[in-house]
C-alpha positions in Angstrom: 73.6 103.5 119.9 71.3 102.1 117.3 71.3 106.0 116.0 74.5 105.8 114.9 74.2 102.3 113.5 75.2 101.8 109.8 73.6 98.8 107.3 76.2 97.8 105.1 75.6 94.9 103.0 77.3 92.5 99.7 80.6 92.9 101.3 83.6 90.4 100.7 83.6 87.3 103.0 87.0 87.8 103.9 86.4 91.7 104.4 88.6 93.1 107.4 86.8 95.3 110.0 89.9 98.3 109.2 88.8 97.9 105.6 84.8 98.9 106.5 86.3 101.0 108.6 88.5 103.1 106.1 85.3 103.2 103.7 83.4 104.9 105.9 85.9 107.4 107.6 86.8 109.2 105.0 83.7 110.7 105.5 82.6 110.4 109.2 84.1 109.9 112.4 83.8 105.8 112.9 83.2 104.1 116.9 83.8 100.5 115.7 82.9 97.9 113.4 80.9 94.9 113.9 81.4 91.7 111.2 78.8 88.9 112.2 79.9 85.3 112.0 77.9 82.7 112.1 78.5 79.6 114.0 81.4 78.2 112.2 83.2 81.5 112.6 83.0 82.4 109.0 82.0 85.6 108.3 78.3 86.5 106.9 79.1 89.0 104.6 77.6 92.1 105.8 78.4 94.5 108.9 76.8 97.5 111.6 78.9 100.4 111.6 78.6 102.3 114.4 79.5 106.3 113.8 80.6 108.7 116.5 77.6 111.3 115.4 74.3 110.1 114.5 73.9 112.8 112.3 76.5 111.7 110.2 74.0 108.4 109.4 72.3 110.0 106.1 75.5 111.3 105.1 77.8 108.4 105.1 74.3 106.1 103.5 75.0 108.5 100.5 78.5 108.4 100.4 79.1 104.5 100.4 75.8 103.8 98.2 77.3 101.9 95.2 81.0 101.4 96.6 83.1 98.4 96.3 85.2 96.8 98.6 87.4 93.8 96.3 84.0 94.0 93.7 81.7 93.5 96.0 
C-alpha cells in the first residue's frame, strides 16, 4: 500500500478529499484520499493519496508538481 502512496503537500485547510481526488485522476486511477486532522478536527493541510497502480506514482509526482488547489 505504501507503493501507491502519494505526498501532497501546501494544500488549502478547507481542501475536500473529491477535490485532491479530481487533481490527481485526471491522470491516474485514484483508491482514496486521506486528509489528516489533528486533534481539534481541523485539517493539517497536507494529504496521502493512495493510487490504484504503483506505477502510476512517478507519473502523477510530475503531473501535480506546481499545481494549485484555491492558490495553494
Amino acid at each position: 500500500m505504501l507503493a501507491r502512496r502519494v505526498y501532497l503537500m501546501n494544500l488549502p485547510y478547507d481542501a475536500y478529499p473529491h477535490e485532491v481526488e479530481g487533481l490527481c485522476k485526471e491522470f491516474a486511477p485514484v483508491k482514496s484520499v486521506v486528509i489528516p486532522r489533528d486533534p481539534n478536527g481541523l485539517p493539517r493541510g497536507y494529504a496521502f493519496v493512495y493510487l490504484k497502480n504503483a506505477s502510476d506514482v512517478k507519473k502523477v509526482i510530475e503531473y501535480v508538481d506546481g499545481r494549485h488547489i484555491r492558490s495553494r
